[in-house]
C-alpha positions as protocol buffer text, in pm:
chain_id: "A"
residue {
  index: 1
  type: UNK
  ca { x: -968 y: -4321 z: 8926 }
}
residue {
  index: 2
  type: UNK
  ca { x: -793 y: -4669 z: 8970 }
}
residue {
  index: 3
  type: UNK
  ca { x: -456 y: -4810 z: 8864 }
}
residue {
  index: 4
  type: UNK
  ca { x: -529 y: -5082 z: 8567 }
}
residue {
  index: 5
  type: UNK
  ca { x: -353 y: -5392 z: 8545 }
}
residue {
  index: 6
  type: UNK
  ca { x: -67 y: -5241 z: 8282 }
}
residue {
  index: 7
  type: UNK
  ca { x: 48 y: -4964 z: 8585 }
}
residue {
  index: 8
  type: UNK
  ca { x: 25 y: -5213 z: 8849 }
}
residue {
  index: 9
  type: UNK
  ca { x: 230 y: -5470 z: 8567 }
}
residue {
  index: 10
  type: UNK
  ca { x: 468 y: -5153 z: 8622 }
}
residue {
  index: 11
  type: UNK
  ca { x: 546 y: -5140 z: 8942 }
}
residue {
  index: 12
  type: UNK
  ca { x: 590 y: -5560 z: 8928 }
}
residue {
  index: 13
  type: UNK
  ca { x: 815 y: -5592 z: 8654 }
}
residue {
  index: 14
  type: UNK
  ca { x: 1000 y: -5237 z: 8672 }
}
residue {
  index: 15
  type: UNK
  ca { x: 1056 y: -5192 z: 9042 }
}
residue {
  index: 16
  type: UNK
  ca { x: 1395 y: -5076 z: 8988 }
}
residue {
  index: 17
  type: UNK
  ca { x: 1272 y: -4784 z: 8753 }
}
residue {
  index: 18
  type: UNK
  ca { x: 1059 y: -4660 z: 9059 }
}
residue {
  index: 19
  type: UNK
  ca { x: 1241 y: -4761 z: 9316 }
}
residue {
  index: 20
  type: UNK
  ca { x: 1598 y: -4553 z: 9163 }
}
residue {
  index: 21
  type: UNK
  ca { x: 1776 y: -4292 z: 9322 }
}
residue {
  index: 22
  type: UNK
  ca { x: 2014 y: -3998 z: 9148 }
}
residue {
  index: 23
  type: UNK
  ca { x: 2320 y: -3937 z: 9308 }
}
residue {
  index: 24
  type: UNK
  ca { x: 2588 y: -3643 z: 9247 }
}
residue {
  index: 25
  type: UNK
  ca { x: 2950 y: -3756 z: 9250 }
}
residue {
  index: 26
  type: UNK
  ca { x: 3115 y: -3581 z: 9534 }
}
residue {
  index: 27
  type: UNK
  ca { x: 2754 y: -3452 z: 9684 }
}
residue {
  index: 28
  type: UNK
  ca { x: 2753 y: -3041 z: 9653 }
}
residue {
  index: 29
  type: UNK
  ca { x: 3113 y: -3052 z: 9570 }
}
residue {
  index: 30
  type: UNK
  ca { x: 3133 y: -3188 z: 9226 }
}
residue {
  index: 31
  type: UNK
  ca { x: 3338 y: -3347 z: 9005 }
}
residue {
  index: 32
  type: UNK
  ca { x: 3641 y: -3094 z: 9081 }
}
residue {
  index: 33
  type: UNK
  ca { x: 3922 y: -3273 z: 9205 }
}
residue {
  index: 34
  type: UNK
  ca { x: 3855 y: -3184 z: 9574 }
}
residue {
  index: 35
  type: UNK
  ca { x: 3671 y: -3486 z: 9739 }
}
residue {
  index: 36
  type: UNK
  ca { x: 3754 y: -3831 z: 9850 }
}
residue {
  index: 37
  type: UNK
  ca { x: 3586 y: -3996 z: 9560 }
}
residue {
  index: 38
  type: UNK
  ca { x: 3602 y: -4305 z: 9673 }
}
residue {
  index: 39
  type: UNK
  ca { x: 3489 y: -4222 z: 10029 }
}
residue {
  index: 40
  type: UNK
  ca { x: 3171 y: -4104 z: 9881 }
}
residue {
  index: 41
  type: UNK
  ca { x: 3107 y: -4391 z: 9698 }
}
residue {
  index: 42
  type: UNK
  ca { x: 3191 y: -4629 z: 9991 }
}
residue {
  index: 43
  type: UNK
  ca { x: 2868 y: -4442 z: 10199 }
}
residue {
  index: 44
  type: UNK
  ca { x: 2624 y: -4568 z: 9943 }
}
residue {
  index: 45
  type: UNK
  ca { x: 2439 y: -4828 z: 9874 }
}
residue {
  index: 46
  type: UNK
  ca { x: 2411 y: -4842 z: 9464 }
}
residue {
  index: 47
  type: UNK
  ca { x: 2140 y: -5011 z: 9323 }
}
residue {
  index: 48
  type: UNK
  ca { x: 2033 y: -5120 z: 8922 }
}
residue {
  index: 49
  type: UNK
  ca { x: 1863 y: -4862 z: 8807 }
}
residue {
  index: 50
  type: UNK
  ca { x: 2015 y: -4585 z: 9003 }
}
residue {
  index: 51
  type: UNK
  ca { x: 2179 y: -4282 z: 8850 }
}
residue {
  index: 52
  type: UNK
  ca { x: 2515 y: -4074 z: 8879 }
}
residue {
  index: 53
  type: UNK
  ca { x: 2565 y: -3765 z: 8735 }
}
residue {
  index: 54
  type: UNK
  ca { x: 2817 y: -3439 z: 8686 }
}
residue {
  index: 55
  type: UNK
  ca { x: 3068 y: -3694 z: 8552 }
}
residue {
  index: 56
  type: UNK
  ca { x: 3382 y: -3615 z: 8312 }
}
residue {
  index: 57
  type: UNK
  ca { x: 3494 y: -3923 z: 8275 }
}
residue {
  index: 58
  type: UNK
  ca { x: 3434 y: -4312 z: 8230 }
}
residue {
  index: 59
  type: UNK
  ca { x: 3473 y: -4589 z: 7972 }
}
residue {
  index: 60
  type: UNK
  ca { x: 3259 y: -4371 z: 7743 }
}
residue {
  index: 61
  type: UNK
  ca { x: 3351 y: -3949 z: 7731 }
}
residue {
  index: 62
  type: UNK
  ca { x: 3103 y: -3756 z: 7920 }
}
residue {
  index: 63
  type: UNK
  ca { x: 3190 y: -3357 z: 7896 }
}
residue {
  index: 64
  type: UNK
  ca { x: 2905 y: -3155 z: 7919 }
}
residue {
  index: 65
  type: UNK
  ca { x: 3006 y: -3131 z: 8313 }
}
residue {
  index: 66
  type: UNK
  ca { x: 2611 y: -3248 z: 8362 }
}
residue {
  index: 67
  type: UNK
  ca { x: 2642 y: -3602 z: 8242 }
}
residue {
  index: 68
  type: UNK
  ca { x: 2416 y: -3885 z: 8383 }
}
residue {
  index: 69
  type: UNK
  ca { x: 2496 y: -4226 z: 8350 }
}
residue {
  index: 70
  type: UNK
  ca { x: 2222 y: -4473 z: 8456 }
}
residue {
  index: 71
  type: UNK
  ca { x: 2372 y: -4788 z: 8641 }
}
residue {
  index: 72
  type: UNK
  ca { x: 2163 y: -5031 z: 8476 }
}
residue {
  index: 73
  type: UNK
  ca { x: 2327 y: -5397 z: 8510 }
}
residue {
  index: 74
  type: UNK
  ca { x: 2457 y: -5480 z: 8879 }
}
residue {
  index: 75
  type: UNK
  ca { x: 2802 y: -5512 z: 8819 }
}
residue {
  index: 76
  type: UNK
  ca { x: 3168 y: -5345 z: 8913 }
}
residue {
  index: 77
  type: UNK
  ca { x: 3187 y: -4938 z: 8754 }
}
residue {
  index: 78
  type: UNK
  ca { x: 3523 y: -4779 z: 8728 }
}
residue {
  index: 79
  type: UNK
  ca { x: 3514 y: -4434 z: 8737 }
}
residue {
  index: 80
  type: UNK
  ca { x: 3802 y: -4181 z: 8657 }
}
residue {
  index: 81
  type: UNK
  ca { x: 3936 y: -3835 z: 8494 }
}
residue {
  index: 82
  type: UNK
  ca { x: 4207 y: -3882 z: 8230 }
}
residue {
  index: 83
  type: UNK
  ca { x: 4242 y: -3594 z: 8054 }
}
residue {
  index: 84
  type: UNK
  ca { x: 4289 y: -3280 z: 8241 }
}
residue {
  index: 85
  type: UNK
  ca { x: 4319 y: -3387 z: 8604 }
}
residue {
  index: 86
  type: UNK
  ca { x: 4724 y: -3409 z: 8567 }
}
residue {
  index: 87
  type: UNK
  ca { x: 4735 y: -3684 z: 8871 }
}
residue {
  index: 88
  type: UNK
  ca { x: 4406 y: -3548 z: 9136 }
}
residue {
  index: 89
  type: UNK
  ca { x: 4217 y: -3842 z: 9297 }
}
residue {
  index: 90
  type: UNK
  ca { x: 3931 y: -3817 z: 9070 }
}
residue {
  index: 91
  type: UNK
  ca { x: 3878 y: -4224 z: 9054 }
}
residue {
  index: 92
  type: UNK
  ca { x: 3681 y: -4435 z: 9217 }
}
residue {
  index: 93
  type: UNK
  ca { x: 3442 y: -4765 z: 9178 }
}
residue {
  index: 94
  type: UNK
  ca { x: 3104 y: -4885 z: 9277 }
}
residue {
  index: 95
  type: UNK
  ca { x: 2955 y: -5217 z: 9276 }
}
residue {
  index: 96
  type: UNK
  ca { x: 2593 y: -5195 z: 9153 }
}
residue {
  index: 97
  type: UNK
  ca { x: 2363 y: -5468 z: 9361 }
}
C-alpha cells in the first residue's frame, strides 16, 4: 500500500494538523487554582495548531472542566478564571508562533 498524492498533499499543506501537540493547563495539576499558570506557559513552546485543554475560562465560557481550545491563528491568548476563583492566580498568556 502507498500514500497517493491527496495524503502526501496532507502532510504539505496541513503540517500543523500533524505536527500539533495537546497540552493540559497546569500539567497533572489542573485548572484548580494551585499552579503558577504563567510559569507553565512560559516552559512551552506553542505552536498553530496546538491544543489546550481542562480550561474554565477565556474570551468564550468553557465549563465542562474538560474543555479544549485549539490555538489555531499565531497570535497573543489571554487566559483567565472570572467567576468563581474570588482573586487565585488562575491567568496567564501564550503567544502562538
Amino acid at each position: 500500500m502507498h500514500a497517493g498524492p491527496a495524503l502526501i498533499a496532507v502532510f504539505v499543506v496541513f503540517p500543523s494538523i500533524i505536527l500539533a501537540e495537546q497540552y493540559v493547563v497546569g500539567n497533572d495539576l489542573g485548572w484548580d487554582g494551585g499552579p503558577d499558570y504563567q510559569a507553565w506557559a512560559d516552559g512551552i513552546t506553542f505552536l498553530a495548531g496546538d491544543v489546550i485543554v481542562e480550561l474554565l475560562g477565556h474570551l468564550g465560557t468553557y465549563t465542562s472542566g474538560y474543555d479544549a481550545l485549539v490555538l489555531a491563528v499565531p497570535q497573543t491568548y489571554y487566559f483567565l478564571c472570572d467567576w468563581h476563583c474570588g482573586g487565585s492566580s488562575q491567568k496567564f498568556m501564550i503567544t502562538v508562533n
